[in-house]
Structure formats: structure tokens, C-alpha cells
Backbone as CSV, one residue per row, in Angstrom:
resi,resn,N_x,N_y,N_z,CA_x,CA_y,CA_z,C_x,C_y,C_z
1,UNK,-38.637,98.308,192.135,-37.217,98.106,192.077,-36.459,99.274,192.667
2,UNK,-35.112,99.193,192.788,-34.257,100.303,193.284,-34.681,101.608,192.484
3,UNK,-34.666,101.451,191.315,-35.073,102.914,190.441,-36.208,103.216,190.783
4,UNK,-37.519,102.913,191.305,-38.626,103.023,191.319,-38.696,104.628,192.253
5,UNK,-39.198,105.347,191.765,-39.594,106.685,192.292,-40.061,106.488,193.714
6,UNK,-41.101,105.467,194.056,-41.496,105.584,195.234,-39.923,105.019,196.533
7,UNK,-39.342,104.221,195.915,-37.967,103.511,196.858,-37.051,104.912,197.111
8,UNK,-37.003,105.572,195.796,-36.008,106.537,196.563,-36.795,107.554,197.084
9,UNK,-37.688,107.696,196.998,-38.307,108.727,197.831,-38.417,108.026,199.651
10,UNK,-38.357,106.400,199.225,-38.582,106.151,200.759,-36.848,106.529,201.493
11,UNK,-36.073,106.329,200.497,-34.565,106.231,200.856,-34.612,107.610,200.889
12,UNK,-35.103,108.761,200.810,-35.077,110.439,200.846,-35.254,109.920,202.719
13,UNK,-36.321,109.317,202.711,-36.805,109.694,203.752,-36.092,108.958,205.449
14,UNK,-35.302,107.888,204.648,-34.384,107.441,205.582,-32.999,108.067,206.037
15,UNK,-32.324,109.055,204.744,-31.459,110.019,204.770,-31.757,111.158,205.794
16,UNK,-33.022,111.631,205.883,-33.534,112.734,206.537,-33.847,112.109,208.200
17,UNK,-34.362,110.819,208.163,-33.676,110.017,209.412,-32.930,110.246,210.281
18,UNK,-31.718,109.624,209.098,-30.185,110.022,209.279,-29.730,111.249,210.418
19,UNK,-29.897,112.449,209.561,-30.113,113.781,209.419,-30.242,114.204,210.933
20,UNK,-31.595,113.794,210.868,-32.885,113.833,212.449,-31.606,113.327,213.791
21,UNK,-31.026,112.059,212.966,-30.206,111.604,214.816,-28.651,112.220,214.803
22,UNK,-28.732,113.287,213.602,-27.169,113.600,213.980,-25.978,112.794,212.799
23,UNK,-26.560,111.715,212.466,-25.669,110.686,211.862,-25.206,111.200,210.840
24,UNK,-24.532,112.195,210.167,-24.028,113.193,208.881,-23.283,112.355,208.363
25,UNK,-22.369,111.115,208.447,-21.701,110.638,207.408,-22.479,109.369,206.993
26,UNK,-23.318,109.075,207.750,-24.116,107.923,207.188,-25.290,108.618,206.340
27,UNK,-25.872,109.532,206.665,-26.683,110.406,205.521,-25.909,110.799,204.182
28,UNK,-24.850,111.271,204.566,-24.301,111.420,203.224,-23.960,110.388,202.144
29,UNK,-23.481,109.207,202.869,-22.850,108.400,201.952,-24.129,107.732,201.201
30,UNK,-25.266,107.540,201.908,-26.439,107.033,201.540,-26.881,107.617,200.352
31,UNK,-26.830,109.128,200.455,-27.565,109.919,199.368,-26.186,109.782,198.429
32,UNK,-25.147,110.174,198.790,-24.247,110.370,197.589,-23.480,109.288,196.650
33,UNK,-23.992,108.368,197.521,-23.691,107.062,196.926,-24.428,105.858,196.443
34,UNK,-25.323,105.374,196.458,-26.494,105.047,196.619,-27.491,105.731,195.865
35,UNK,-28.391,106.488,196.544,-29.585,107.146,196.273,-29.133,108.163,194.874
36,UNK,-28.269,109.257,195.334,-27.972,109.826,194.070,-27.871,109.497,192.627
37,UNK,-26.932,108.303,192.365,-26.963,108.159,191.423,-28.287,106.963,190.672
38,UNK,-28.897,106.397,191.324,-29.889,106.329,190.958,-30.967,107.024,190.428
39,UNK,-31.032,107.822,191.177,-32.188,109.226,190.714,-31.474,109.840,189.270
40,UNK,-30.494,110.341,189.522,-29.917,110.312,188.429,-30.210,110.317,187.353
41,UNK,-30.022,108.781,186.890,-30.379,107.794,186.148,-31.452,107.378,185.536
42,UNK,-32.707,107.199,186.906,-33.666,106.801,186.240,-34.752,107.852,185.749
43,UNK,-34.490,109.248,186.689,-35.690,110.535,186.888,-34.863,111.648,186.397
44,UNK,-33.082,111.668,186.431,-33.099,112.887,185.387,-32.730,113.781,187.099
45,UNK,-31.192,114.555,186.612,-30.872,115.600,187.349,-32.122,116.626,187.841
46,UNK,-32.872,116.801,186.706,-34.412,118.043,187.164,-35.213,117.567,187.703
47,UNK,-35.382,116.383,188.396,-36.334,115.615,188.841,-36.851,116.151,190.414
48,UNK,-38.025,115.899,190.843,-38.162,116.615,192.182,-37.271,116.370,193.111
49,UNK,-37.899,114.671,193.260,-36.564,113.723,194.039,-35.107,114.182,194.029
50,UNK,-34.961,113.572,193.165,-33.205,114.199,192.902,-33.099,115.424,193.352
51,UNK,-33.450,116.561,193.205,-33.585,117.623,193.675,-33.229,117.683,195.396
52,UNK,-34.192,117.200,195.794,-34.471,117.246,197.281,-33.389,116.031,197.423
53,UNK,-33.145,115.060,197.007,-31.889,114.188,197.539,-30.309,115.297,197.909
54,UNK,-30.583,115.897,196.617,-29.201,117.222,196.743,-29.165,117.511,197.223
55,UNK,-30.320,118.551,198.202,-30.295,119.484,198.995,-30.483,118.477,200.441
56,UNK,-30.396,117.892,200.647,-30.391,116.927,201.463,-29.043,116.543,202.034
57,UNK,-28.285,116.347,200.924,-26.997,116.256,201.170,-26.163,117.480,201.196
58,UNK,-26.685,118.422,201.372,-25.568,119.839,201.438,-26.415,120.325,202.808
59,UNK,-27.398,119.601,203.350,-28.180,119.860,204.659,-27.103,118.811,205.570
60,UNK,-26.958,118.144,205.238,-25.603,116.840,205.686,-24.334,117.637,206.040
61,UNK,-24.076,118.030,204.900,-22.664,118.675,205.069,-22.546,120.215,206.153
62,UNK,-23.904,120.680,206.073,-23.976,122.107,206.487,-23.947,121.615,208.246
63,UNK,-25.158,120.859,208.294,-24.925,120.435,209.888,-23.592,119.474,210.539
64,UNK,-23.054,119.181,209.640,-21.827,118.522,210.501,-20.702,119.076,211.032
65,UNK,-20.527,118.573,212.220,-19.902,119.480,212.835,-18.164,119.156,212.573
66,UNK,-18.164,118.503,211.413,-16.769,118.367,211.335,-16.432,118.354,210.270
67,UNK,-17.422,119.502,209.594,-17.076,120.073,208.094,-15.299,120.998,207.830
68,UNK,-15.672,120.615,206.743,-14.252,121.994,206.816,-14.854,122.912,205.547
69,UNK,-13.804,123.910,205.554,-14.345,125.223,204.869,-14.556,124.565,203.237
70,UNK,-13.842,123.248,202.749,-13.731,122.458,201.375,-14.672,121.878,201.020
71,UNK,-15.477,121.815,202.171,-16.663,120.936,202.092,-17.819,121.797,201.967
72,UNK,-17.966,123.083,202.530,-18.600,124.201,202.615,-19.066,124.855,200.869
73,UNK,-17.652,125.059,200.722,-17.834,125.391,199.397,-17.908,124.565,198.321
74,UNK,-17.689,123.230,198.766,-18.500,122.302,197.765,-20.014,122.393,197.962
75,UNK,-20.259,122.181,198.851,-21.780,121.972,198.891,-22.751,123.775,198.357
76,UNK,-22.016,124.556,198.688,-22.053,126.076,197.861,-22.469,126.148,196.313
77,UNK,-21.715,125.249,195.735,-22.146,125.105,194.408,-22.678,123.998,193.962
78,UNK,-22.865,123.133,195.035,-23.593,121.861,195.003,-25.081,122.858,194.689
79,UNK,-25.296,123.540,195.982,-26.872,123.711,196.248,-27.226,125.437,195.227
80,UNK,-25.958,125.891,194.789,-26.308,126.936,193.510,-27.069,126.668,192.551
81,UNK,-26.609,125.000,192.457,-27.267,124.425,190.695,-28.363,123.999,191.415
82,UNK,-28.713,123.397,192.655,-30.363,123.325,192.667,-30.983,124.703,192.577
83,UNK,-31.109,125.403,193.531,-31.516,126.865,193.182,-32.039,127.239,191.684
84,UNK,-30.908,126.889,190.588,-31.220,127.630,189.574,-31.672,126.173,188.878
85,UNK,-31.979,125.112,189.139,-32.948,124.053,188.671,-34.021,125.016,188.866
86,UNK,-34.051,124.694,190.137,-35.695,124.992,190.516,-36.405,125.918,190.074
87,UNK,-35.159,127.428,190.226,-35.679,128.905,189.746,-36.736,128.207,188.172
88,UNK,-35.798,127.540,187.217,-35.749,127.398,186.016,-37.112,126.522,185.395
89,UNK,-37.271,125.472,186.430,-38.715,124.402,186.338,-39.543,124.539,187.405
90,UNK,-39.685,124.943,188.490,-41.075,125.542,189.490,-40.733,126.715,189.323
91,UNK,-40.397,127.384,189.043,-40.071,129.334,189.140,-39.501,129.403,190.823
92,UNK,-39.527,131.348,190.322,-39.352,131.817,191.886,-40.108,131.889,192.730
93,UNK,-41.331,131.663,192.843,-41.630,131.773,193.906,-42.400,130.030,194.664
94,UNK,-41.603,129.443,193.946,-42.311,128.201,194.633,-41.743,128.080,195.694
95,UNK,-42.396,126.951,196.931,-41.615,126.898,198.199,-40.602,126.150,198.162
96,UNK,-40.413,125.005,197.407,-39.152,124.716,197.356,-38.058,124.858,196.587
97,UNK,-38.558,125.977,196.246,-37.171,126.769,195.669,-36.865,128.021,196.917
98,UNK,-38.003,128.557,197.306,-37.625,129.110,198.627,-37.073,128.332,199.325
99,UNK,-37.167,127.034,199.571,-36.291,126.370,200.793,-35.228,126.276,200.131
100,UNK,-34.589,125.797,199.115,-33.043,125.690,198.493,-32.520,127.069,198.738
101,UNK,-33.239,128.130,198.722,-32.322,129.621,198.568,-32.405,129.761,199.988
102,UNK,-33.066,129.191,200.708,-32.632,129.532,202.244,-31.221,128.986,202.257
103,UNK,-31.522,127.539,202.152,-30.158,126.759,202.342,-28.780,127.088,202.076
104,UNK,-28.738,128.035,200.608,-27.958,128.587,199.452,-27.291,129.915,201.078
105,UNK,-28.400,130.731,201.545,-28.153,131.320,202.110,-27.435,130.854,203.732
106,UNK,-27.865,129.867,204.170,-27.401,129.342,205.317,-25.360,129.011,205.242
107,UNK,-25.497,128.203,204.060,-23.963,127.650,203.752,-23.053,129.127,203.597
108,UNK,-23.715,129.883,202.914,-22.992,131.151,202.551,-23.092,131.550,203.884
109,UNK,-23.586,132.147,204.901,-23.460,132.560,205.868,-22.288,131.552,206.915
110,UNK,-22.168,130.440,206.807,-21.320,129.717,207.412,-20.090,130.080,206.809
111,UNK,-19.784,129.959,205.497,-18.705,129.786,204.720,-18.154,131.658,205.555
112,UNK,-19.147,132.444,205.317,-18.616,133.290,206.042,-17.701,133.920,207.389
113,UNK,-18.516,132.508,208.000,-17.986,132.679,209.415,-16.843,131.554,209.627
114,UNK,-16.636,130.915,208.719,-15.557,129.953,208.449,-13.827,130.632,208.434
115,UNK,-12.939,130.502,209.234,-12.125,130.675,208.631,-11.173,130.239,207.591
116,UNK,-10.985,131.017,206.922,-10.148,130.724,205.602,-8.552,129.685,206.011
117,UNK,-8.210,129.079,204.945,-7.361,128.504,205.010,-6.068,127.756,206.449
């Protein structure tokens, strides 16, 4: 069914699709509308999936090229609380918590080079 762990993992993998051709508002709406709250629901905010659906979608927002600085810093504290999921249930040194703190680091480096208001 839609909740079924293996569907949204296939729908992870159609988002990242997405992703692959450029398509940033059709990736997003997929994961943030759709996919998200399913995972949600059936696997629980700490869930791997869910996890990687998040960071998925702040990989959406980071590559589009027609972000604005509002969107930046949403997805900033979007991808803070994965970070400190992950820190919290794989520890620090797992790799995908290394990949979220890259990410953590990528947006922050944009938000940097963003101008303000």
C-alpha cells in the first residue's frame, strides 16, 4: 500500500529522479506533499526513510535556482533537526549523518552568500 516502507522508498527514489533532471518543484511537491506525510505517519519522524525524504527536500530547495534567501533558511532548520535526529539514533560518525552535516553545511554556506533582504 501507499504506507508500505518499500513504496516510499520507491517514491524516495523517484524524487531523487526529479532532482537528477533539474525538476525542483516537482521534487519538492512530491516529497512535501505526498511522500512526507506518509512516512510520517506510518514510520515515525526518526525513521531512515523519512529522514532521507527530508534531506531530499532541502537538496530540492538548495539546488534551485529560484530559491530565495526564505526558503534557504527554511530548509536551514529543516535539515538542523535531521542532523540532530541522526547525531541522536546512528551517532556521529555514521555516513549519513555525515551526509546531512554536509548538506547543513552547504545551505549555510549559500545562505551566506545570499543577500539579505
Amino acid at each position: 500500500g501507499v504506507s508500505h516502507e518499500q513504496t516510499i522508498m520507491n517514491g524516495n527514489n523517484v524524487a531523487a529522479s526529479l532532482l537528477y533532471l533539474d525538476r525542483w518543484d516537482e521534487a519538492k511537491s512530491l516529497i512535501r506533499d505526498q511522500l512526507l506525510p506518509v512516512a510520517r505517519k506510518s514510520m515515525g519522524s526518526n525513521h531512515d526513510q523519512t529522514l532521507k525524504l527530508t534531506q531530499n527536500l532541502v537538496s530540492a530547495v538548495l539546488h534551485d535556482p529560484e530559491r530565495t534567501r526564505d526558503d534557504l533558511l527554511q530548509a536551514e532548520a529543516i535539515i538542523q533537526d535531521v542532523v540532530q535526529r541522526r547525531r541522536r539514533i546512528f551517532g556521529p560518525t555514521h555516513p549519513d549523518t555525515a551526509s546531512a552535516e554536509r548538506t547543513l553545511s552547504l545551505v549555510r554556506y549559500d545562505l551566506a552568500e545570499e543577500p539579505e533582504g
